[in-house]
Each structure stands twice: as structure tokens, then as C-alpha cells.
C-alpha positions as a printed Julia matrix, in Angstrom:
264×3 Matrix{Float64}:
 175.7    -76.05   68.87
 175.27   -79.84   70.3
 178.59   -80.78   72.53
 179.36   -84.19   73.93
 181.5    -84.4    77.16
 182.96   -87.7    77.93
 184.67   -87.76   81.69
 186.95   -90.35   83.09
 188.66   -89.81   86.9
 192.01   -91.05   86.53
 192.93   -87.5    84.91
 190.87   -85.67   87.24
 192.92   -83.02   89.42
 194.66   -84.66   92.52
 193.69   -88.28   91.66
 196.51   -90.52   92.4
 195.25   -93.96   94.06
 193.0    -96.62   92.84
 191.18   -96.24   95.78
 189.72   -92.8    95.31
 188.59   -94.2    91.63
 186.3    -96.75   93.63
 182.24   -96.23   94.26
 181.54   -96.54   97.74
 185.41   -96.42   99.57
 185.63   -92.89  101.38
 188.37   -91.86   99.45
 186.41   -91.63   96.36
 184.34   -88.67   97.39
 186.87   -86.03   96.97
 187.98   -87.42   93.54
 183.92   -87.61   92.76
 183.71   -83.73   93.94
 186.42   -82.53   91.78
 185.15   -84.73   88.59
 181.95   -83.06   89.03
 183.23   -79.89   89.31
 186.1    -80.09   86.16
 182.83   -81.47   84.03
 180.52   -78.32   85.12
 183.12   -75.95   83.85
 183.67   -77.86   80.75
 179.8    -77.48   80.38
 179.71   -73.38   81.01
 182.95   -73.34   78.12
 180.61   -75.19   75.63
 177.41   -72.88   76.59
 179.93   -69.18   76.54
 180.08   -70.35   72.75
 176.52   -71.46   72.17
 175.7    -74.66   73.47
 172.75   -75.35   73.34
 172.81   -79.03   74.39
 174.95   -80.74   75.68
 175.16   -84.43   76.84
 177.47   -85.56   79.41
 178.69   -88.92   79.63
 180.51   -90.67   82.88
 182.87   -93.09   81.45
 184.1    -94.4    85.07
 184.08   -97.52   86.28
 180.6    -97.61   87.6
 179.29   -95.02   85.51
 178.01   -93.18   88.48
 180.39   -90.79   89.84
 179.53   -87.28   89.03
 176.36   -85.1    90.92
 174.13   -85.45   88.45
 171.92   -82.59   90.66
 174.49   -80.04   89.42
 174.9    -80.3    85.37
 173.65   -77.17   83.7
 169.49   -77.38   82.42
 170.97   -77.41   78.74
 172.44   -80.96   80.2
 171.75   -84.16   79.8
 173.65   -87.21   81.55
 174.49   -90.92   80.73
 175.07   -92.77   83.59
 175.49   -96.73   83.72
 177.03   -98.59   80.51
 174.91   -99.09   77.5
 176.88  -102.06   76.77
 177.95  -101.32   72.92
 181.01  -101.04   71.82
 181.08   -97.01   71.42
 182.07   -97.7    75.33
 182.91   -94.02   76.49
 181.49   -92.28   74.06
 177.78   -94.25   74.15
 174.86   -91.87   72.71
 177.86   -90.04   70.17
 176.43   -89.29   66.74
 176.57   -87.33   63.85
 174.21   -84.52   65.13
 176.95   -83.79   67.82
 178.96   -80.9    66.39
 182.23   -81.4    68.86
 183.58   -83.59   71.62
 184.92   -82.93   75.06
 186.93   -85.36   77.02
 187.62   -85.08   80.59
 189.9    -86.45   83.26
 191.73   -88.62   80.72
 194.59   -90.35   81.15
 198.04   -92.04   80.01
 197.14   -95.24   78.57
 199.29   -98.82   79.11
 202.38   -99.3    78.22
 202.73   -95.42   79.54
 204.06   -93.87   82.63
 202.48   -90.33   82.42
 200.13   -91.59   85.12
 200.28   -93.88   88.39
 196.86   -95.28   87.28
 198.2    -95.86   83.68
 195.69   -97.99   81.52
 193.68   -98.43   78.4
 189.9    -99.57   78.75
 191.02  -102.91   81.16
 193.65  -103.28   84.24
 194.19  -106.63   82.59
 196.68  -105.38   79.75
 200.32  -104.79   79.89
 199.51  -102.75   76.33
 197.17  -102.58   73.38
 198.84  -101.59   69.97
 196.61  -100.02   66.7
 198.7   -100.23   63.54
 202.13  -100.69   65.65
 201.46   -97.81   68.25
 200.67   -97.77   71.92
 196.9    -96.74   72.07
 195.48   -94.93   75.07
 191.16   -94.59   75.63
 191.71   -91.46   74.19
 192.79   -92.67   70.69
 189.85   -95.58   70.78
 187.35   -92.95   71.57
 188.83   -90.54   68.92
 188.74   -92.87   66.19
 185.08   -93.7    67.84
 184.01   -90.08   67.41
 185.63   -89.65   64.14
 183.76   -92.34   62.79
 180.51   -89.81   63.15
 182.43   -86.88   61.52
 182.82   -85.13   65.46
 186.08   -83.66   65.96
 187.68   -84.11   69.84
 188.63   -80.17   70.63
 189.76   -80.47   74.09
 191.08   -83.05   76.28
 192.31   -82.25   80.21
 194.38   -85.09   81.76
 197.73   -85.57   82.36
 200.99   -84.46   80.99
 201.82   -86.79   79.09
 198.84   -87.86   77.46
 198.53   -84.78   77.06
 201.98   -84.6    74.94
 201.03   -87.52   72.98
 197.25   -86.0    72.47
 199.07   -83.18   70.45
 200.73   -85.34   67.88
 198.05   -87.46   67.35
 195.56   -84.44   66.79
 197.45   -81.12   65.86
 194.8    -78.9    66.21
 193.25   -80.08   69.51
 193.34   -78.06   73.17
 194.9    -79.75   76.1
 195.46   -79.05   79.98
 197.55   -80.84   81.98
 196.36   -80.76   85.52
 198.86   -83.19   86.7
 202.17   -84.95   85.96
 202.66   -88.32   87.17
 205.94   -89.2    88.62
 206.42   -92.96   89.72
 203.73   -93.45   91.84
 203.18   -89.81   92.58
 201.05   -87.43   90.75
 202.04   -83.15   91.37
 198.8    -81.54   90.45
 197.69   -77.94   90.09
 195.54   -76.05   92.12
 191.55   -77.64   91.74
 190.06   -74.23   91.31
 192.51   -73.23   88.84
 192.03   -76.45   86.69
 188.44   -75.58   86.68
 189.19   -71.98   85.03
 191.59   -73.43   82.93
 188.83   -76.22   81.6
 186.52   -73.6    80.75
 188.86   -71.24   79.41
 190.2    -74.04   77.69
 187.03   -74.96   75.88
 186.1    -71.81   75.26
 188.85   -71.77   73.12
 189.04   -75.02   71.41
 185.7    -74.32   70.12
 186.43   -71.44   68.16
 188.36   -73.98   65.74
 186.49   -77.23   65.81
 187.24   -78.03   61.97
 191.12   -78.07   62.84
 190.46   -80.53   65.17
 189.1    -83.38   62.69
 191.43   -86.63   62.3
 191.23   -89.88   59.41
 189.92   -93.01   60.5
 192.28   -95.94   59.77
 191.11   -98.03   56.76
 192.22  -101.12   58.66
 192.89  -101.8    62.58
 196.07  -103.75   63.13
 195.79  -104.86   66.83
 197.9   -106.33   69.33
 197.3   -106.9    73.01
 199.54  -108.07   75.62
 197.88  -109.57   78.67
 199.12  -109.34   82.34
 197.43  -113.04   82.7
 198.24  -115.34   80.21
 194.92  -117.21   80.44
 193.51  -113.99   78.96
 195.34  -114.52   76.03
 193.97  -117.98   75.61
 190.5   -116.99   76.21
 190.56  -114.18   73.94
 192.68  -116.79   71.12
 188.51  -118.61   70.66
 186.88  -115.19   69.63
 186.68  -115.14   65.79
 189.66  -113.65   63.79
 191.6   -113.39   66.88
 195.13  -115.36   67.26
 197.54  -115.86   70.06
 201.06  -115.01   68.98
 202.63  -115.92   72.52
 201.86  -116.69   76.19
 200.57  -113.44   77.05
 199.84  -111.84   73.7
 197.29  -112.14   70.82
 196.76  -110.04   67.43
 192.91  -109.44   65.32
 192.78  -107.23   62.1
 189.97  -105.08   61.65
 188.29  -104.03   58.76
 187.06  -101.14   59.85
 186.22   -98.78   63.16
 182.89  -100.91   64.0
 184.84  -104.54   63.71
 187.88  -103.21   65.34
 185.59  -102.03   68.78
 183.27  -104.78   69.04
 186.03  -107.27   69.25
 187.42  -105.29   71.78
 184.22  -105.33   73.51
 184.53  -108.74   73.91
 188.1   -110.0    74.45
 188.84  -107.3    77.32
């Protein structure tokens, strides 16, 4: 079995400021730590059910937040950004029998999350075919474009609500709730036994797990900074439709990200 883990921080146990997200302030050691350690037990899950490789990617910010010195030998790691528009799932393909995501979270336009956002800080929301769209439905639609079923997903609450009626058969923890600016986590070492526990599981029913890619991406994006909007107006087949807001149809999965590579 080949198993690709893609880990983000904002859904990481405890997490709860921007500053503990950031590479290099003090606060982001702790936040490192426990990403490291929520992606190792993700790892042993995937290997109690056969893994026999397994690549890890760190989708954060810098791309260089978890100890690299501790994955598992059946590991490997992406750190950095490829800079292609598979994004948080770079080095996903169709050899990979199941995906893994990690320390997800609510996406804009949500409040499941004080650190609430989808792939930039710079939008108020990003719609696909008329609903809110968090990183984790991009990167789903991403991985189901190689035939590899998400199984599990650990974040927060409501994400992970929203995880289960977009995918019915997939695994979720919640390791927090977000409440206004607070988050009420559970207990670090727990969320690790849950994680692998938790893969364990979702494993044992990958096929449930596999969703349709949309024959066409109807996209709308509402900017925080209106000069975004007119920037992002000049890329081809995109349109402003107000101040802050502009709209692109996609024909497919690959159109639909590598706009979004660009106008974000």
C-alpha cells in the first residue's frame, strides 16, 4: 500500500494564533512539535495496515515545519513548494492508493476556526459551483482527479461537519472547536491515538471514500482588497463582477487550479 499525507497547522491540536503558524517567531515551536507529532501517528496508522510507503507532504506556509529527523524509514518528505498548481497535494499520483490530510481547517467564509481560510488570507470567500470551498475540497477534487480517495481528515469541528457531507464515507477527528477567537482543544496525546486509530480505520474502506470530479468549475472569489479583484480581472477568462469580487469557469480540474495558482 502507497499513502500520501498532506499536513497543514491551522487544524493542528491547540493552534489558535497566527503567530504560532509563523517560521521563526517562538510561538511556532510548540505548534511545529505537535504537527510533527499528529503526522508520525498518522504515518504508524497507514504502516498497522500495510504501508509500505508513504510520502508526507508539509503544506504550511513555508513548507518547513515538521522534524523531518523523525518520519518513519518507509517515509519520504516534501518540503518547500514545487510551485504547480496540485499546491498541497504536490508529488500526488495515480500510484498512491489513499490520501491522508492533517491539521486541516475551516475554510473562508467559515467560523469553525479563528484562523479560518482557503489557500490565501486575501479572500473574504472562494465559491465552486455556488458553495463555500475550503483547501480541503480543492485538494479533494485535486486527488480525485488521480483516482485517490481522501480517507481521513483531522481538523476542526466544523470542517470536520462539512467534510462528512461532502465525502460520506470518509474518517474525521475533531481535535478542536473554534469559538470566536478561541479554539477548546483535546488533550495532544490523545489526538495522537485518535489519528492513528483513526487511520487505522479509514483504511479498511478506502473505496467508500472515492468522490466525482465536477465536469465544470464555476468559481467565484471575493477579495478583502479590492485591487485584488482588479488584478486578478487581466488573467484570461477571468471577470470582475464587483469591487471586490471576480468569477472564471473552468473546464475541467487542471484549468480550474492553475488559474487559481495565479490570481491568489
Amino acid at each position: 500500500m502507497k499513502v500520501y499525507i498532506s499536513v497543514d497547522i491551522e487544524g493542528i491540536t491547540g493552534v489558535t494564533s497566527w503567530t504560532e503558524t509563523e517560521l521563526g517567531n517562538h510561538e511556532h515551536r510548540l505548534a511545529a512539535d505537535q504537527m510533527t507529532k499528529e503526522t508520525i501517528a498518522a504515518c504508524e496508522g497507514a504502516i498497522a495496515m500495510g504501508a509500505k510507503e508513504i510520502l508526507i507532504k508539509d503544506a504550511h506556509d513555508s513548507a518547513r515545519n515538521i522534524d523531518f529527523t523523525k518520519i518513519p524509514k518507509c517515509a519520504k518528505i516534501s518540503r518547500g513548494w514545487t510551485n504547480t498548481p496540485e499546491s498541497m497535494v504536490a508529488g500526488l499520483d495515480e500510484t498512491f492508493d489513499a490520501a491522508i490530510f492533517i491539521g486541516y481547517h475551516s475554510g473562508a467564509g467559515f467560523a469553525g476556526n479563528p484562523l479560518s481560510h482557503t489557500m490565501s488570507l486575501s479572500t473574504n470567500y472562494i465559491k465552486i459551483n455556488g458553495e463555500l470551498a475550503s483547501e480541503f475540497v480543492i485538494h479533494s477534487y485535486l486527488a480525485a482527479k488521480y483516482g485517490v480517495p481522501v480517507v481521513f481528515l483531522s481538523g476542526d469541528k466544523e470542517l470536520c461537519e462539512s467534510a462528512k457531507k461532502f465525502n460520506k464515507g470518509i474518517e474525521t477527528l475533531a481535535v478542536k472547536e473554534g469559538v470566536g477567537g478561541a479554539t477548546i482543544s483535546i488533550n495532544p496525546e490523545l489526538s495522537c491515538h485518535l489519528i492513528k486509530e483513526g487511520v487505522t480505520k479509514a483504511l479498511k474502506h478506502v473505496s467508500a471514500c472515492k468522490i466525482q470530479v465536477p465536469d465544470r468549475f464555476e468559481v467565484e472569489i471575493s477579495y478583502k482588497d479590492h485591487t485584488k479583484a482588479k488584478k486578478a480581472s487581466y488573467f484570461p477568462g477571468v471577470t470582475q463582477t464587483g469591487p471586490y469580487s471576480v468569477k472564471y469557469t473552468a473546464k475541467d480540474i487542471d484549468e480550474f487550479s492553475a488559474t487559481m495558482m495565479f490570481i491568489l
